[in-house]
N, C-alpha and C positions, 0 to 999 in steps of 0.2 A: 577507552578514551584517556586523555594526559595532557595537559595544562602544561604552555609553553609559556614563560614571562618575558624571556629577553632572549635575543635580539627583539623580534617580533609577534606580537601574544597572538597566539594560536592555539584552536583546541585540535588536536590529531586523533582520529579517531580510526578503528579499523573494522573495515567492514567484512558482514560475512561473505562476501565473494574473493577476498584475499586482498582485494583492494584499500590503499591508504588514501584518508582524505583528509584534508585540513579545512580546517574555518579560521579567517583573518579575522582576527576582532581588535577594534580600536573604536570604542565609545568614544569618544573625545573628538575622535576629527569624524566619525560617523561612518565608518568602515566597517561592512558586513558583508563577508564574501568566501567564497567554496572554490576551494582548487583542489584539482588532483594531481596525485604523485603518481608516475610510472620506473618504477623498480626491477621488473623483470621479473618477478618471482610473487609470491603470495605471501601477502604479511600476515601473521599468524599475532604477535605482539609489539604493543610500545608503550615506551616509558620515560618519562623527563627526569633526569636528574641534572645537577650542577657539571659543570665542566671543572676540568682539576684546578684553573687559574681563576674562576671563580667569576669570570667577565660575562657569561651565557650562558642557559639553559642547553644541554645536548640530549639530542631525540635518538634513545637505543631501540634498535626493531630487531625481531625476529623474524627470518625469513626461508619462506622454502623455495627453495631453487631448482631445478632440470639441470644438474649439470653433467657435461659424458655422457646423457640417457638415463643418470640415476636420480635420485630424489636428496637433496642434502639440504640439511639445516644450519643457517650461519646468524652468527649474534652481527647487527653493523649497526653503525652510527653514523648519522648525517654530516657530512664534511660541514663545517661554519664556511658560511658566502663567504666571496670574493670581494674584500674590501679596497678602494683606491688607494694604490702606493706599493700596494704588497705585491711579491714577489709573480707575474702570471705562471711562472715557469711550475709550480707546485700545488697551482688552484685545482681543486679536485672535483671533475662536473664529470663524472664515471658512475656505476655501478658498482659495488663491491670491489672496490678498486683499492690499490696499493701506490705508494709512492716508493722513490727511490730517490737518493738523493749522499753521494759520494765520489767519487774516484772515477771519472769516465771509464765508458763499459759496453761491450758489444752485444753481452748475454744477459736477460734479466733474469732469476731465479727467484723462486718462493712464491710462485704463481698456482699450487698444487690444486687449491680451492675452486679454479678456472681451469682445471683440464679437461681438452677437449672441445675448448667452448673459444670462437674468433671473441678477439677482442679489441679496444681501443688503444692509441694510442698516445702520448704527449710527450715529446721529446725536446728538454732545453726549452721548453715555450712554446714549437713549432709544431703542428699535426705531423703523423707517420704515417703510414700505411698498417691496414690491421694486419694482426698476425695471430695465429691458431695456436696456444698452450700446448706443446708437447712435454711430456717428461718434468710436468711444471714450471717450465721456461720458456720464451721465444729470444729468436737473435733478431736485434735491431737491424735495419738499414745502414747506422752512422752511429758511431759510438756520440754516449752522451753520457751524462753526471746528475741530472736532474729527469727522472721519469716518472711520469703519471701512467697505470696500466689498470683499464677495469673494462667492464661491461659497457654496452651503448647506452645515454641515457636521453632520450627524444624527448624534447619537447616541442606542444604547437599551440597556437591559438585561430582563431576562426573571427574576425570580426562581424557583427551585424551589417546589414544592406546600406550604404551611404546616398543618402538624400541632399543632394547642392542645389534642387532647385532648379528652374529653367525660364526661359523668357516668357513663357504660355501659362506658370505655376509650376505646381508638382516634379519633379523627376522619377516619382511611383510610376512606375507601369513604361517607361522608358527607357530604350536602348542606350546604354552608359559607357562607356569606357576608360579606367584609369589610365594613364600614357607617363604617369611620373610619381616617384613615389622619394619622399623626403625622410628618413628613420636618425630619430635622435639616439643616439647613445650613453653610455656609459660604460666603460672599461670593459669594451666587449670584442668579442673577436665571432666568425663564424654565423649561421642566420641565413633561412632562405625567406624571401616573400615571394607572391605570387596570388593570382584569383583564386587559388581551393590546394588543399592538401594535395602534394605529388604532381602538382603544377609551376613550383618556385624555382626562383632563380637565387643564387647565391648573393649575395653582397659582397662587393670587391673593395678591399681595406689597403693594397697594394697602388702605391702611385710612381710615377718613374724614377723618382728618385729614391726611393726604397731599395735597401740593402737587399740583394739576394741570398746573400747567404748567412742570414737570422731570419726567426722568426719576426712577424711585422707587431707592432708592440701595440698592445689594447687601444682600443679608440675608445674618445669621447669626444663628443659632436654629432653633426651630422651628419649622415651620408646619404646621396642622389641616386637612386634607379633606374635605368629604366623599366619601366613594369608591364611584364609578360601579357600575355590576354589582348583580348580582342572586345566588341561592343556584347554585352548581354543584358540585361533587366534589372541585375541585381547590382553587381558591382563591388563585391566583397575583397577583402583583402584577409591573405591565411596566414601567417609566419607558420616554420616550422624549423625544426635543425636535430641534428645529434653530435655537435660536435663534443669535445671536450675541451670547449672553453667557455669562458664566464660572459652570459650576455643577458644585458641588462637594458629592455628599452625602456624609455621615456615618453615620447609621443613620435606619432605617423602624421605625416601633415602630405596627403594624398592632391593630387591633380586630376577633373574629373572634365571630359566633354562626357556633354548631354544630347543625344540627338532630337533634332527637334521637330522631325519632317511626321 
């Protein structure tokens, strides 16, 4: 276990299943809460120490990896979130992931640590198409100057059953349907929802007057759905994604007919 102060106090604890898990704690505003990290590999350690500029607490982990078929042990460190204003083109939401950042370039090298293994990518800001570490390098699609290059790193949530209520009472035990789905942002890009894991739809950030040829610049606000599925009982909503950009929600403000027959 290892005691995080700043940004946000967390105790990181590793479990013996290789699994990393954090505890949110914030007495003050009454915050108690368990999330887990998916890293790809099995965390063996972790350690808080200060960051060199002295602004946050940095979480070092040990980790064992499957890479090429073999077994390798890598020291990493949690990239610091994605703050408003800063640069997206460098925000790093990867796996044992590398940046690059010089002289536009078609070839990325010093990937050795990833040989063998598909990986993600971020070019100049905008998603790429993956590509497979040979040689500890992949050739881009489109030369670029800023690149983000690492592992998938998936995230998802699962919300509980939503209850609106109906003209008769209850909405328990009633055929439901979401048909609209309302997702507030922050400086986010990427993001599926959907009624259940492996059922999402993407979130479209693109409007017609968007430049085609850039990346489309982080959103904050809200964006409109429409939401996938059909009538069931339950009526759940899943987020999931693996991109590799920074997404941050705020609230889901759902649309719900209830059948009433």
């Amino acid at each position: 276990m290892a005691w995080q102060q700043t940004p946000h106090e967390s105790i990181w604890c590793v479990c013996s299943d290789g699994s990393l898990q954090a505890l949110t704690l914030n007495l003050e505003q009454q915050v108690l809460a368990w999330r887990r990290h998916s890293l790809g590999g099995a965390v063996e350690s972790v350690a808080v120490i200060p960051s060199p500029d002295g602004r946050r607490d940095d979480v070092w982990l040990i980790i064992r990896r499957l890479i090429n078929g073999m077994e390798q042990r890598y020291v990493e460190v949690l990239a610091p979130e994605h703050e408003p204003g800063e640069d997206q083109a460098l925000a790093i939401y990867a796996n044992s992931a590398l940046t690059y950042d010089g002289a536009p370039t078609l070839t990325l090298n010093g990937l050795d640590h990833l040989e063998g293994e598909v990986i993600r990518l971020k070019t100049d800001g905008a998603a790429h198409p993956d590509r497979t570490v040979t040689g500890g390098g992949v050739t881009l699609a489109r030369s670029a100057s800023r690149v983000v290059a690492g592992l998938a790193a998936p995230y998802g949530a699962q919300l509980m059953p939503l209850e609106a209520g109906a003209t008769l009472g209850t909405a328990q035990g009633r055929a439901k349907r979401i048909h609209r789905l309302t997702a507030r942002l922050l400086e986010s890009l990427g993001g599926r929802f959907g009624p259940a894991p492996g059922a999402c739809d993407p979130l479209q950030y693109r409007r017609p007057g968007s430049g085609m040829d850039a990346a489309p610049a982080l959103w904050t606000g809200d964006l409109i759905q429409t939401f996938p599925g059909g009538y069931d009982g339950a009526a759940t909503i899943a987020l999931e994604g693996d991109d590799v950009f920074p997404f941050t929600l705020i609230a889901l403000f759902p649309e719900m007919a209830t059948h009433e027959g």
